[in-house]
Kinemage of the C-alpha trace (Angstrom):
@kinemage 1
@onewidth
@group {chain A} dominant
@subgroup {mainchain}
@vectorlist {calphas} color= white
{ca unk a 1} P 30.492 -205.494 91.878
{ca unk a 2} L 27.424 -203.856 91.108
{ca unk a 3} L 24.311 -205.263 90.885
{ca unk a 4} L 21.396 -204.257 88.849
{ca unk a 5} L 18.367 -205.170 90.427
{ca unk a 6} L 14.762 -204.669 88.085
{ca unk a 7} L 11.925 -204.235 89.678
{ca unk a 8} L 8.381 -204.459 87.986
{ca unk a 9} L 5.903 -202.014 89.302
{ca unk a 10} L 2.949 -203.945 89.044
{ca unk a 11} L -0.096 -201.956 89.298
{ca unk a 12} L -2.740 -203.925 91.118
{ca unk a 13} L -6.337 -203.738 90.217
{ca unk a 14} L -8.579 -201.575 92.931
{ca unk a 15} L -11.715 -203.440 94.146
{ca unk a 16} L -15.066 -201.117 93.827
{ca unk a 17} L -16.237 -200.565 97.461
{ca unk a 18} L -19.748 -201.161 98.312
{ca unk a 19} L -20.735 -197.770 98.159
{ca unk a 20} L -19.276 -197.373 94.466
{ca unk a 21} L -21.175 -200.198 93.182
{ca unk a 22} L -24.221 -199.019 94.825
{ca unk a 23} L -23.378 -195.702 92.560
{ca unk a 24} L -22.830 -197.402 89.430
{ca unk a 25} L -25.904 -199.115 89.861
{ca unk a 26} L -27.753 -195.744 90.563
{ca unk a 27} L -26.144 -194.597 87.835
{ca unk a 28} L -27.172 -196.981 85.154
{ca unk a 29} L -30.632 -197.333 86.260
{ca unk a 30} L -31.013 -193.356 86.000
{ca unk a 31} L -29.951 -193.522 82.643
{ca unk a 32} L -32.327 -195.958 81.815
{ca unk a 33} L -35.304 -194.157 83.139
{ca unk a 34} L -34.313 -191.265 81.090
{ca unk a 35} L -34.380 -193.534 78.147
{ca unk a 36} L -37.405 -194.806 78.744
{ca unk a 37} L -38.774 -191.512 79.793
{ca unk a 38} L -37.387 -189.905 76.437
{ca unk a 39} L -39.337 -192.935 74.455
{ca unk a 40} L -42.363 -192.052 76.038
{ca unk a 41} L -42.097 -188.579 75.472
{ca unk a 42} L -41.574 -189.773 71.619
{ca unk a 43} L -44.533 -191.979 71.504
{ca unk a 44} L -46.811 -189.486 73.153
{ca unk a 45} L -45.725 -186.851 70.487
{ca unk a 46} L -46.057 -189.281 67.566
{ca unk a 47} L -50.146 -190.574 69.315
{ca unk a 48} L -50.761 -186.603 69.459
{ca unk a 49} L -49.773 -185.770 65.910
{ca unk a 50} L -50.717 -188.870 63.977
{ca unk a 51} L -52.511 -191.894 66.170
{ca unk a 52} L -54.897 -189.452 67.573
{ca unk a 53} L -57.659 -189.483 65.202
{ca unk a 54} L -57.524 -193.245 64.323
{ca unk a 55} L -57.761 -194.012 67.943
{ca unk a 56} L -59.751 -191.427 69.020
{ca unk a 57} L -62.165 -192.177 65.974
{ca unk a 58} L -62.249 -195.973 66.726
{ca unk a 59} L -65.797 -197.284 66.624
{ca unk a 60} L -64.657 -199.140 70.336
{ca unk a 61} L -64.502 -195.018 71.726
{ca unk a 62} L -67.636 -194.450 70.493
{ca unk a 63} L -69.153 -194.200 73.519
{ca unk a 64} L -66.335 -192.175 75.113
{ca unk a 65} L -66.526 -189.884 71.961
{ca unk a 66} L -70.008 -189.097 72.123
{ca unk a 67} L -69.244 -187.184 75.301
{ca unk a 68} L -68.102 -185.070 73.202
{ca unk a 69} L -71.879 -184.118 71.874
{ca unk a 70} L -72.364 -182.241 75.181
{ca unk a 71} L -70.061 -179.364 73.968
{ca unk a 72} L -69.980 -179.704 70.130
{ca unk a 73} L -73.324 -179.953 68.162
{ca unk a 74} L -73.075 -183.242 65.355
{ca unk a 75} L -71.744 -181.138 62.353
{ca unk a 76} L -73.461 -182.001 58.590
{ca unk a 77} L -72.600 -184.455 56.171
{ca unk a 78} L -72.617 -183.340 52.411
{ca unk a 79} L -72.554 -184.471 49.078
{ca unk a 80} L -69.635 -183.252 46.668
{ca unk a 81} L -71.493 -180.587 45.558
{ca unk a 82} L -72.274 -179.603 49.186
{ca unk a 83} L -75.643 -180.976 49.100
{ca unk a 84} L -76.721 -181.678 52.707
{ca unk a 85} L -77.271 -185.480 53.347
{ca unk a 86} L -77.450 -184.993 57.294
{ca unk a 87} L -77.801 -182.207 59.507
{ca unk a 88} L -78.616 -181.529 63.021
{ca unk a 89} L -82.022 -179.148 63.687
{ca unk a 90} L -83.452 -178.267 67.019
{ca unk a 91} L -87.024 -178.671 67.750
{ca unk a 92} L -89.317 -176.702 69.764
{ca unk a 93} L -88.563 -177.976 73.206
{ca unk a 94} L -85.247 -177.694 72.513
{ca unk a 95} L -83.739 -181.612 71.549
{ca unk a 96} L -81.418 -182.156 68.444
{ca unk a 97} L -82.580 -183.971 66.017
{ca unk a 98} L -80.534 -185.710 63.206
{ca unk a 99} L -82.113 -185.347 60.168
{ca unk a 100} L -81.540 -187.164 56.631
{ca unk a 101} L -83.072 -184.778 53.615
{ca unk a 102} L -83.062 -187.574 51.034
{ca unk a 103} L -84.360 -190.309 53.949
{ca unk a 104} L -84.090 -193.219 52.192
{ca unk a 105} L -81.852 -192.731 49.248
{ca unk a 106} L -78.616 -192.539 50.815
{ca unk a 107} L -79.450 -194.735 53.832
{ca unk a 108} L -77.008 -197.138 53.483
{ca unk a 109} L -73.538 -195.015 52.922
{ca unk a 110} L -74.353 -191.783 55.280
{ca unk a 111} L -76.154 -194.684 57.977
{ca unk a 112} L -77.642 -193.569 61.114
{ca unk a 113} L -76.915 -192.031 64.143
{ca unk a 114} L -79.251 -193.870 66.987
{ca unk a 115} L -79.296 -197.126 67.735
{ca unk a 116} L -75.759 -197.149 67.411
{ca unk a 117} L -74.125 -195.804 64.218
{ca unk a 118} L -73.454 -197.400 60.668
{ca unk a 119} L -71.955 -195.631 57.685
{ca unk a 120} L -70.246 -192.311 57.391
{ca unk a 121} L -72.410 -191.118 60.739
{ca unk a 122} L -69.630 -193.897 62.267
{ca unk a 123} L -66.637 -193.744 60.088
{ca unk a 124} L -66.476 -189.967 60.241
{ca unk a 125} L -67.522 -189.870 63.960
{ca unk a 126} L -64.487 -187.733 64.854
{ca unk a 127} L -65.015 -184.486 62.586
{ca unk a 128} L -68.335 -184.480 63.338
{ca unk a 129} L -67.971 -183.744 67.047
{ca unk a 130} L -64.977 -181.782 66.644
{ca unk a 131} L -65.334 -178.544 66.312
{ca unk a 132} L -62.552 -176.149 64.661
{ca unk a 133} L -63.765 -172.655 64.976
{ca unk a 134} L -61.326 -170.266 66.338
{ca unk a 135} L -61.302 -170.808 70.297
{ca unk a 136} L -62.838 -167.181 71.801
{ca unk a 137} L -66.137 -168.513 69.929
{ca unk a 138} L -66.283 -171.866 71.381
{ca unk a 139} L -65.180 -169.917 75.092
{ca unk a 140} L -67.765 -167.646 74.506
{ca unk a 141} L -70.648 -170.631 73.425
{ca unk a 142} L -69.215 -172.631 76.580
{ca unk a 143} L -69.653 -169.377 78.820
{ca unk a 144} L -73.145 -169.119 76.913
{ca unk a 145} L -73.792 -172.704 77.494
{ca unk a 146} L -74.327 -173.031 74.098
{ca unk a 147} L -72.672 -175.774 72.130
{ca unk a 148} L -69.670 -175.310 69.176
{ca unk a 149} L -71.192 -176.147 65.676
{ca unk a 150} L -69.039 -179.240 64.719
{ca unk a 151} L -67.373 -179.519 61.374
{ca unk a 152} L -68.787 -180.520 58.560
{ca unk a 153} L -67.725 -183.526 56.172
{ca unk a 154} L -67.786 -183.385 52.507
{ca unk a 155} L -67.660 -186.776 50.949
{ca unk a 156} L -66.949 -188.276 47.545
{ca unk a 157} L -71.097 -189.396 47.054
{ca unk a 158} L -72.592 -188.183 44.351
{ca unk a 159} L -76.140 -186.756 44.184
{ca unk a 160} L -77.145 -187.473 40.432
{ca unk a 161} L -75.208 -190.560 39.885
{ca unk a 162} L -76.745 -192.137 43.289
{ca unk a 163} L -80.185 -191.245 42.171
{ca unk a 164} L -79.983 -192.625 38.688
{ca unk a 165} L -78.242 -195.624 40.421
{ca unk a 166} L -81.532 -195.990 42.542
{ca unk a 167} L -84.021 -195.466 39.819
{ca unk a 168} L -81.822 -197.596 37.837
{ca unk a 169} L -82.739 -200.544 39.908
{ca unk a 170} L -85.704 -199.778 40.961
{ca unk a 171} L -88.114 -202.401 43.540
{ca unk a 172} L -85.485 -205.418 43.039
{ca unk a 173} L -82.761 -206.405 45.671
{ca unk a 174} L -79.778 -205.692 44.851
{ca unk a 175} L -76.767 -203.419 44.948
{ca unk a 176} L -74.954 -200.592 43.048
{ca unk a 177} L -71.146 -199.254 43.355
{ca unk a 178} L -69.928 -196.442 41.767
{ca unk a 179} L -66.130 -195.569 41.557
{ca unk a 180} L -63.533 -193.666 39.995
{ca unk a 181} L -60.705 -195.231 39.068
{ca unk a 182} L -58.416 -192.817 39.152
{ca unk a 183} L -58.887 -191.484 42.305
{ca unk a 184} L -60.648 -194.450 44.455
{ca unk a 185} L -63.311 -191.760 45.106
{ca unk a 186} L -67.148 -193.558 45.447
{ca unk a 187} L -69.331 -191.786 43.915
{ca unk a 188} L -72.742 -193.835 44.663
{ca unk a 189} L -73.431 -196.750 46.995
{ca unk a 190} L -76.763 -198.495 46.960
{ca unk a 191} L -78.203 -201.260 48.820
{ca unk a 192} L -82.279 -202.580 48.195
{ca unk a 193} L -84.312 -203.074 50.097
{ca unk a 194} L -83.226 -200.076 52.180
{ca unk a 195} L -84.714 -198.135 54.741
{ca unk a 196} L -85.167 -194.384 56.257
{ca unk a 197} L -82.633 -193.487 58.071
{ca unk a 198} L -84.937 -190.822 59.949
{ca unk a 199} L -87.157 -193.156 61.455
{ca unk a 200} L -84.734 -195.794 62.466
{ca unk a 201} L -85.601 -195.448 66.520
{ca unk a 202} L -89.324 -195.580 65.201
{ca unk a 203} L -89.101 -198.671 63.304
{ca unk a 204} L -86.004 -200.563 65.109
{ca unk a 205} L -88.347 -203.249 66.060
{ca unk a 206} L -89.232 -204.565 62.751
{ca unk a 207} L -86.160 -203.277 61.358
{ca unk a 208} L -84.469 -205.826 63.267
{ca unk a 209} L -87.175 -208.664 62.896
{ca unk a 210} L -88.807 -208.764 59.753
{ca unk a 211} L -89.013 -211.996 57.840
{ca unk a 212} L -88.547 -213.103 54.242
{ca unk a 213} L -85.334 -212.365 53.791
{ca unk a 214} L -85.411 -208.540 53.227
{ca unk a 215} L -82.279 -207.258 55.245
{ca unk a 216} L -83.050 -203.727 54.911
{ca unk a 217} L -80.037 -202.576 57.102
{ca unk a 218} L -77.381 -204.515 55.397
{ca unk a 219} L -75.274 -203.226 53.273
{ca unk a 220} L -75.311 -204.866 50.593
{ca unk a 221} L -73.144 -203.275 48.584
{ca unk a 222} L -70.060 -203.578 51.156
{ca unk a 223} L -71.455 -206.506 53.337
{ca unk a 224} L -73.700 -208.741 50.663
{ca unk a 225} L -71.588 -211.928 50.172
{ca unk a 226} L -72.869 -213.291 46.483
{ca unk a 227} L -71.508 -216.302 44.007
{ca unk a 228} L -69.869 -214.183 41.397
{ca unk a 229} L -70.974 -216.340 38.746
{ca unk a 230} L -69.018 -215.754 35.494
{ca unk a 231} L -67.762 -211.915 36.591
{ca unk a 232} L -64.824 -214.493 38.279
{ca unk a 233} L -63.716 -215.493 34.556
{ca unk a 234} L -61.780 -212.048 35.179
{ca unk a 235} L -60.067 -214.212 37.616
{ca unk a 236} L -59.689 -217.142 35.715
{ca unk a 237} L -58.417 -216.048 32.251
{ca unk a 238} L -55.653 -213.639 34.359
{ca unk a 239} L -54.161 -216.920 35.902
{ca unk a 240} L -54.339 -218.463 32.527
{ca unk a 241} L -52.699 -215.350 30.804
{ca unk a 242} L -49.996 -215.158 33.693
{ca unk a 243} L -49.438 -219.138 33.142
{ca unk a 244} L -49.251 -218.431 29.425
{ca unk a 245} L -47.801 -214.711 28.983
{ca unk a 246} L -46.779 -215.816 25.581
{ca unk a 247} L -49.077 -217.250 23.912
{ca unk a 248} L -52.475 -217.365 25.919
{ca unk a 249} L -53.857 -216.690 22.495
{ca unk a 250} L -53.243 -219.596 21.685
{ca unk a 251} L -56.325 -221.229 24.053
{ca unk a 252} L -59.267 -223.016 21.925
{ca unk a 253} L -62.002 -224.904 22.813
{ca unk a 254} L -65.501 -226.153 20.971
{ca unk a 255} L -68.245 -225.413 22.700
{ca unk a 256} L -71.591 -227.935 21.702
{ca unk a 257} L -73.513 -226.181 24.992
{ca unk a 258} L -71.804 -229.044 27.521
{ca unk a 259} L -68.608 -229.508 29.363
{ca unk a 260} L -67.852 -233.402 30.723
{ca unk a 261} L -65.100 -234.680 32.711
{ca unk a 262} L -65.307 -238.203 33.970
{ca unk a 263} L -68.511 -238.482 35.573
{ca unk a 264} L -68.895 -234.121 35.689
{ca unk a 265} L -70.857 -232.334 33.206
{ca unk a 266} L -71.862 -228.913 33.219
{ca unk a 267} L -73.692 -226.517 30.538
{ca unk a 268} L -73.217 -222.985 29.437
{ca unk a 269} L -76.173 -220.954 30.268
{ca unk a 270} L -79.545 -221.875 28.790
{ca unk a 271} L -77.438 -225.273 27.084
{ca unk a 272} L -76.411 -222.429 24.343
{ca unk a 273} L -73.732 -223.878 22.138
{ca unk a 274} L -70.872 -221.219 21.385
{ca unk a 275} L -68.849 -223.320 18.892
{ca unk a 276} L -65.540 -222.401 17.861
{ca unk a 277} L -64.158 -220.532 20.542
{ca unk a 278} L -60.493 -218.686 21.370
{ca unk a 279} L -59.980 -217.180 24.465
{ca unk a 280} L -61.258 -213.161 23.705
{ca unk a 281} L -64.438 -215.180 22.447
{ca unk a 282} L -65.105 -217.290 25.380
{ca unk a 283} L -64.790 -214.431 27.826
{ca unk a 284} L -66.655 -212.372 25.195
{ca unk a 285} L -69.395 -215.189 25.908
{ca unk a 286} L -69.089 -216.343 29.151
{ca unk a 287} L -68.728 -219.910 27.720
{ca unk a 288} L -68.806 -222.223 30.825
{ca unk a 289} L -66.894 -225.127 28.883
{ca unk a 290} L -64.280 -222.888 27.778
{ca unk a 291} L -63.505 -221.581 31.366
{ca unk a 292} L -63.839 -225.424 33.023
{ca unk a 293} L -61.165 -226.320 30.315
{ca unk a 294} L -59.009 -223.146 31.026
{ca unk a 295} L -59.087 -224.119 34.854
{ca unk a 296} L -58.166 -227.453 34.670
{ca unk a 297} L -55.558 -226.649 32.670
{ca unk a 298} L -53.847 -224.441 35.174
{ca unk a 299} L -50.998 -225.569 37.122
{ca unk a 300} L -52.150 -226.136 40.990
{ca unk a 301} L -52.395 -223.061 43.674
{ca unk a 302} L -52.182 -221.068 40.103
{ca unk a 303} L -55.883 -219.853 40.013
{ca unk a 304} L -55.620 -219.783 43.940
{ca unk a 305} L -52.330 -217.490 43.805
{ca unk a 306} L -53.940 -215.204 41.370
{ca unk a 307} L -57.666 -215.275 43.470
{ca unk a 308} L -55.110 -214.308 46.599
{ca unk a 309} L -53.390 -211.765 44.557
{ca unk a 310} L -57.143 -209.722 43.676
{ca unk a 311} L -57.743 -209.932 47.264
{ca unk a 312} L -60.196 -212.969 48.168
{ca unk a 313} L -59.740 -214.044 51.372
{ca unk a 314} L -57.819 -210.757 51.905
{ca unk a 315} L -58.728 -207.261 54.145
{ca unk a 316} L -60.027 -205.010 51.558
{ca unk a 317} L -58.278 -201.405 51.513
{ca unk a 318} L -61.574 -200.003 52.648
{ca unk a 319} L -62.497 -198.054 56.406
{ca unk a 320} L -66.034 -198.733 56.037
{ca unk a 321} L -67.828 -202.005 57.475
{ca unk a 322} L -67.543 -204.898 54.945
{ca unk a 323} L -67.572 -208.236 54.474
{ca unk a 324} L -64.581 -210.229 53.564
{ca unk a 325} L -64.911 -212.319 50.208
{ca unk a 326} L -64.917 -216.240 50.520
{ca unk a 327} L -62.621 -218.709 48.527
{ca unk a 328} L -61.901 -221.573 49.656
{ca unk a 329} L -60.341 -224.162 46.820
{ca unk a 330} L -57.192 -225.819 48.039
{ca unk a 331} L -54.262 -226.169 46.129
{ca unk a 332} L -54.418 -229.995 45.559
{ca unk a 333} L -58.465 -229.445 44.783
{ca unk a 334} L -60.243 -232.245 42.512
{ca unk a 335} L -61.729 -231.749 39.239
{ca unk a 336} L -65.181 -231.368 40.249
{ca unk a 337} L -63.919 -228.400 42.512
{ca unk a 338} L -61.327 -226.600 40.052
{ca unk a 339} L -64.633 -226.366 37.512
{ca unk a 340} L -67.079 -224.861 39.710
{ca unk a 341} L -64.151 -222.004 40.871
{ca unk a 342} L -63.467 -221.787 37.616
{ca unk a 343} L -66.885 -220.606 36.835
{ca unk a 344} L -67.448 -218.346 39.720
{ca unk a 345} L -69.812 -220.921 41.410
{ca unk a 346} L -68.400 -223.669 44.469
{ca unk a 347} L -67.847 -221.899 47.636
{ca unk a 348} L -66.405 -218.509 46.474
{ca unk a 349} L -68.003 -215.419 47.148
{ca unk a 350} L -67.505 -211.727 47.084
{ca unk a 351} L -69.011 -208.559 47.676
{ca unk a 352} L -70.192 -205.797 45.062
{ca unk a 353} L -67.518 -203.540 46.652
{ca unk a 354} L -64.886 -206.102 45.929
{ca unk a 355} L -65.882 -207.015 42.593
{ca unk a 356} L -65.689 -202.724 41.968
{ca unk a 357} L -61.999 -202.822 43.069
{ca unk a 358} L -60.786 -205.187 40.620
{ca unk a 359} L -62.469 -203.866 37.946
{ca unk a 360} L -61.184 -200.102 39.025
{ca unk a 361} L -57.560 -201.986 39.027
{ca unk a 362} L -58.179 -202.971 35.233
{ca unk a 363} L -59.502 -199.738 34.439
{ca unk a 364} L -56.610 -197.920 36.128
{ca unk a 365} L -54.041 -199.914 34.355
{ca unk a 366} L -53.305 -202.500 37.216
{ca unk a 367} L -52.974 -199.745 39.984
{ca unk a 368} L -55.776 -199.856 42.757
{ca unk a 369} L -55.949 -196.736 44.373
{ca unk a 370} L -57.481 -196.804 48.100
{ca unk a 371} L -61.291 -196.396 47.867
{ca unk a 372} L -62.339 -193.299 50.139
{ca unk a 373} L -65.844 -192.377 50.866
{ca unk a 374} L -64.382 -188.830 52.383
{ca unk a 375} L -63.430 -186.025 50.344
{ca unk a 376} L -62.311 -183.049 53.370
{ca unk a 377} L -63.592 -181.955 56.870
{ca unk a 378} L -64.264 -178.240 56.734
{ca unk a 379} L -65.025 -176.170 59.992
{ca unk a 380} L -68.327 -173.797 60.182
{ca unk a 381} L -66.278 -171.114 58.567
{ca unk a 382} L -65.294 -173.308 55.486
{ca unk a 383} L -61.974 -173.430 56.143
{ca unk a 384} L -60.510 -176.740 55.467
{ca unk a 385} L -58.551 -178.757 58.464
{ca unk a 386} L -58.352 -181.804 57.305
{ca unk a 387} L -58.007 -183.263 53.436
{ca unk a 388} L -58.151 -186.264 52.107
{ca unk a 389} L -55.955 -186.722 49.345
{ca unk a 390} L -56.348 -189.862 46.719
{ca unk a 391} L -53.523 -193.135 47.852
{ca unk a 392} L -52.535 -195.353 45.694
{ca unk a 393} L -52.568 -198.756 47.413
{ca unk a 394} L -50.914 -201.092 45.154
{ca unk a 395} L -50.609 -202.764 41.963
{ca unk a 396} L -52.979 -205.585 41.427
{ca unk a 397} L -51.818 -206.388 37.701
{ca unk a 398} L -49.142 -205.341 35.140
{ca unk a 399} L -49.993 -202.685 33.062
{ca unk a 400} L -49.549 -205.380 29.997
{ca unk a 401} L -52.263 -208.064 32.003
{ca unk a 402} L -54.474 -204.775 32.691
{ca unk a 403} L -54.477 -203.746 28.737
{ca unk a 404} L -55.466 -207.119 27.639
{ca unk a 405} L -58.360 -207.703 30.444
{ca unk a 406} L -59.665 -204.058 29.235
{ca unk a 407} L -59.824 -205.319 25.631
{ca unk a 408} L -61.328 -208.557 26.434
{ca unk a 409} L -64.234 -206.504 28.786
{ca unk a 410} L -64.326 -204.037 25.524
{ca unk a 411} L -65.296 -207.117 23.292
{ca unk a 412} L -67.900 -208.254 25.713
{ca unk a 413} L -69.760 -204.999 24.901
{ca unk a 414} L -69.058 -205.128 21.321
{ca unk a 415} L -69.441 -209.058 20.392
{ca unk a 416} L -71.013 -210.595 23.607
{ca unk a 417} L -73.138 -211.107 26.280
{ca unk a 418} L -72.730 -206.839 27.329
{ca unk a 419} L -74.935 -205.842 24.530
{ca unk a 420} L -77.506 -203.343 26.152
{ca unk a 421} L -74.393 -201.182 26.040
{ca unk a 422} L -73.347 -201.748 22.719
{ca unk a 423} L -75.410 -198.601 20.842
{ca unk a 424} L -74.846 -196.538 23.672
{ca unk a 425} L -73.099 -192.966 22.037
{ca unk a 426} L -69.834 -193.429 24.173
{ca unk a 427} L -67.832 -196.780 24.443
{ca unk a 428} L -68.081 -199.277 27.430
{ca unk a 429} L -66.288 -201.972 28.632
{ca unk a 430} L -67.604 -204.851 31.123
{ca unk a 431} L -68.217 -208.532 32.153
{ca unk a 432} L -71.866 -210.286 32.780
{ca unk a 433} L -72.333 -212.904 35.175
{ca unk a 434} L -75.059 -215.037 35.911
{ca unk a 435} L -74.758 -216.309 39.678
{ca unk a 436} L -76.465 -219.791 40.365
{ca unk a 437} L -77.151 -219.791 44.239
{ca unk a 438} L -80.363 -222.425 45.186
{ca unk a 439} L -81.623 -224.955 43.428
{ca unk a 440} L -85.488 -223.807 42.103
{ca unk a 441} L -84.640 -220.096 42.367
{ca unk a 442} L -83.421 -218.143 39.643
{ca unk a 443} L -79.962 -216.870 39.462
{ca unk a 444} L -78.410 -213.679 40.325
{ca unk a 445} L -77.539 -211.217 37.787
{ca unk a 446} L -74.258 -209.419 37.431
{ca unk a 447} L -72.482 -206.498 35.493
{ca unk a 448} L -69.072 -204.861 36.538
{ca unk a 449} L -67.509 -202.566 33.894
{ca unk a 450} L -66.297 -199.002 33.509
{ca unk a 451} L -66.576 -196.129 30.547
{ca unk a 452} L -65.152 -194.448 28.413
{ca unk a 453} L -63.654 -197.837 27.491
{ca unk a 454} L -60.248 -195.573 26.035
{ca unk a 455} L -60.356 -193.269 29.197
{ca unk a 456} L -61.778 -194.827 31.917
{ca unk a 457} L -64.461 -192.394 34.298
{ca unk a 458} L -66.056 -194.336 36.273
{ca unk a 459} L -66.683 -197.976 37.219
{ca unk a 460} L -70.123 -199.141 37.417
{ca unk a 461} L -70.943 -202.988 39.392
{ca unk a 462} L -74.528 -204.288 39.677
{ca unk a 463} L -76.045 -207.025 40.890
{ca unk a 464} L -79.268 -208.075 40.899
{ca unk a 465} L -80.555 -210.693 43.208
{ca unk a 466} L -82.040 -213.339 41.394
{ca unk a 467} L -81.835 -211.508 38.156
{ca unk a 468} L -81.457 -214.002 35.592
{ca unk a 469} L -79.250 -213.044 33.108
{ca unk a 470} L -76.525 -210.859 33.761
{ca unk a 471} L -76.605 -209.287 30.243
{ca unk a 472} L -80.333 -208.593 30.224
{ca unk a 473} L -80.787 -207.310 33.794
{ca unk a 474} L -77.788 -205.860 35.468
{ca unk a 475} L -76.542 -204.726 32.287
{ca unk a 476} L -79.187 -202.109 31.320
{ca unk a 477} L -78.938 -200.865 35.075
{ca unk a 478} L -75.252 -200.066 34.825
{ca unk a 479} L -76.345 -198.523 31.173
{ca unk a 480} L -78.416 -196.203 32.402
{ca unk a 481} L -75.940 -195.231 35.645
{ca unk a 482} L -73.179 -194.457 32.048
{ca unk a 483} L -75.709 -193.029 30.570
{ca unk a 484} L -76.352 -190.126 33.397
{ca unk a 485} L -73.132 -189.163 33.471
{ca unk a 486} L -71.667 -190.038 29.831
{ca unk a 487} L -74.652 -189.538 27.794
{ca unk a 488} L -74.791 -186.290 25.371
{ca unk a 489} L -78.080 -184.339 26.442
C-alpha cells in the first residue's frame, strides 16, 4: 500500500531584527525631512515672488525698512499727470529733506514722512526706498558712497479735480472723495481743517494738542466717522426693493410733515409736509415719514442683511488707514430703533470713503471695483516695474437693483432735494442728507452722487460738518467738483 502523505509548506512570517527597525525608522523620518524641507523650499519661493512686498511693506517693518534710506534716497510721489507732490532735496550741509510742493493741499492723501508716516508716504513705503536702476549704477553709487535714487510712485490723485475739491469747500470742516467708478481709481481726497505737511516736525506740538475740536491730522475723509443722515435711505429703499422685487412701486405714504408710532414721533426736515408720496418721490425728497414707514415695514435682520451686504460693520476693500463704519441695530430691534436706522440717524455711522463706495457700486452697475490710490512704480529711468492694474472686488447689487437706485438718485437732481445740480449743462445723479448729531448744533450736510448720470465718470461725496442742509451746502460743493471736470469751457 502506498501512502500519500501532503504536506503544507507553511511559510512563517520573519520578525524585523532590531537593527531593521532602527532602519525603517531612519528611513521614514528621512523622508519626512525631505518633505518638509521641499515645503519650505515652496513657501520660501512663493514669500520671494509674491508675500515679499506685502510683508516687507507692512507698516509693523517700518522701522526695519527705513534702513533701507541709508543706501536708497526716498524716491518722489506724483500726481497722474506726473506732477510732483513729494520729493527729496538736499540742503547745503548736506541733510535730505522731504519736501511737499503743494504743502497743504494734498496733506492728507500723500501724509508725511517724520513723526512717523501717514498716507501714501506709508502705504507706498516699499517703492520708495527701493531702488530699480540697473545694478553697475547702484555698485558704482555704493563704491561712491552715494545713495541709489529710489523709484518713483505715480498715483491715481488728481491735480485739478483736488484743487477745485478744496476751493470747493473752502474754510468749513469737512471732507471730499473723488472716484471713478469704473476703475476704483481716487482721483481727490480732502480732509479740513488740514495741515502742512512740510512743517509737521515744526508744529507736532500743537498739531497734537490743539483744542476745539479741529483734528487737523485726521483724515477725515477715510477716518471721519459721521451719522449719514438721509444718504442711508440708499440703504433703506434697497432692502425694501429686495423685500419687494415685484412691486416696490407699489409703496405709498402721506406725508403732513410728522411720522408717529405709539408714543414716537418724528418730522421731516424743517416740519415740511411732502404729501402724496410713492417711493421714487420720497427718496426724491428725503421724506423722513416715508422712510420710518418703509423700515418698519421690513421683515427683521432685512435692513440689517442689506446694511451688512454694503459693508457696515465690514473691512472696507481699501490699503489706506480708515475707519470702520458703525451699525449696530439688532435683528429683534424695537420701533423706536428700526426708525432712527431707517433714517440714517441712531447709532450708525460711516465714513465719506464708505459712503463713495456704494455710490461707485450704483454707478458701476452693482460691481465695486477695489479703490486704489496707486497708479505704477516707475524707476529713475521711467521704466515701469511694478503696475497696478484696476480689480474688481465684488458685486454689491444686481445690475436690475443698481438701474433702479441710479434712476431714483437721477430724480433727486431733477425733482428733489439735489437741485443746485439741476441746470448744470451735463446730467447728475445723487442723494442729500442732512445728519442730526448734538442737540443745539446744527446738522451735518451731505451729498454723494456721480455724473454723467447715463455714463457714469466720476463719483463725487461731500460732507460738510454742521452744514445744514444737505441740498443747499454739500450739494453746490460736489457741483462745482462736476463742474471742473464736466463743464463745457
Amino acid at each position: 500500500m502506498r501512502l500519500n502523505i501532503k504536506r503544507e509548506n507553511k511559510k512563517e512570517k520573519r520578525k524585523p531584527s532590531p537593527g531593521e527597525k532602527m532602519n525603517r525608522n531612519m528611513l521614514g523620518l528621512g523622508y519626512g525631512v525631505v518633505v518638509l524641507f521641499m515645503c519650505l523650499m515652496v513657501y520660501m519661493v512663493y514669500f520671494l515672488t509674491v508675500q515679499r512686498e506685502e510683508v516687507i511693506g507692512n507698516p509693523y517693518n517700518n522701522p526695519r525698512l527705513d534702513k533701507f534710506s541709508g543706501q536708497v534716497e526716498r524716491g518722489r510721489i506724483l500726481g497722474n499727470d506726473r506732477t510732483v507732490l513729494a520729493e527729496t532735496r538736499t540742503g547745503e550741509n548736506g541733510e535730505e529733506i522731504r519736501v511737499y510742493p503743494f504743502g497743504e493741499l494734498f496733506a492728507h492723501g500723500v501724509g508725511y514722512s517724520t513723526r512717523g508716516k501717514t498716507g501714501l508716504e506709508a502705504l507706498a513705503n516699499f517703492y520708495l526706498l527701493s531702488s530699480h536702476i540697473n545694478p553697475l549704477s547702484q555698485a558704482m553709487a555704493r563704491l561712491s558712497g552715494r545713495k541709489s535714487p529710489g523709484d518713483w510712485v505715480v498715483t491715481t490723485l488728481d491735480l485739478k479735480l483736488q484743487q477745485a475739491a478744496a476751493e470747493a469747500l473752502g474754510d468749513q470742516r469737512g471732507a471730499v472723495v473723488v472716484m471713478e467708478p469704473s476703475t476704483g481709481r481716487i482721483l481727490a481726497m480732502v480732509s479740513k481743517p488740514g495741515f502742512d505737511p512740510n512743517g509737521v516736525e515744526a508744529d507736532w506740538e500743537s498739531l497734537v494738542s490743539e483744542d476745539g475740536g479741529q483734528a487737523r491730522l485726521l483724515n477725515r475723509a477715510a477716518q471721519g466717522l459721521y451719522p449719514p443722515g438721509s444718504v442711508f435711505k440708499i440703504v433703506t429703499v434697497l432692502a425694501y426693493i429686495r423685500q419687494h422685487p415685484d412691486d416696490y412701486d407699489q409703496f405709498h405714504f402721506d406725508c403732513d410733515g410728522h411720522f408717529e408710532r405709539g408714543d414716537y414721533t418724528i418730522q421731516c426736515y424743517h416740519g415740511n409736509a411732502h404729501g402724496s408720496q410713492d417711493i421714487f418721490r420720497a427718496f426724491a425728497n428725503s421724506c423722513n415719514g416715508a422712510f420710518a414707514a418703509m423700515g418698519l415695514e421690513l421683515d427683521p435682520g432685512r435692513l440689517l442683511d442689506t446694511a451688512t451686504g454694503l459693508l457696515f460693520g465690514q473691512d472696507l476693500p481699501v490699503d489706506m488707514a480708515y475707519t470702520g463704519s458703525r451699525f449696530s441695530m439688532e435683528r429683534e430691534a424695537g420701533d423706536w430703533d428700526i426708525i432712527q436706522t431707517s433714517i440714517g440717524q441712531g447709532l450708525t455711522q460711516m465714513t465719506p470713503l464708505h459712503n463713495a463706495l456704494i455710490t461707485a457700486a450704483i454707478a458701476n452697475n452693482g460691481v465695486l471695483m477695489r479703490p486704489c490710490l496707486l497708479d505704477h512704480v516707475e524707476n529713475g529711468a521711467g521704466d515701469v516695474v511694478k503696475d497696478f492694474s484696476p480689480e474688481v472686488w465684488g458685486e454689491l447689487m444686481t445690475p436690475r437693483e443698481a438701474e433702479i437706485l441710479k434712476t431714483m438718485m437721477k430724480q433727486v437732481v431733477t425733482e428733489g432735494t439735489g437741485s443746485a445740480l439741476r441746470d448744470a449743462d451735463y446730467t447728475a445723479a445723487g442723494k442729500t442728507g442732512s445728519a442730526q448729531f448734538e442737540t443745539g448744533k446744527d446738522s451735518h450736510a451731505w451729498f454723494t452722487g456721480f455724473a454723467p448720470a447715463e455714463d457714469p465718470r466720476i463719483v463725487v461725496t461731500v460732507i460738510v460738518e454742521e452744514g445744514g442742509s444737505g441740498g443747499q451746502t454739500a450739494a453746490p460743493v460736489a457741483r462745482k467738483i462736476f463742474d471742473a471736470l464736466l463743464s463745457t469751457p
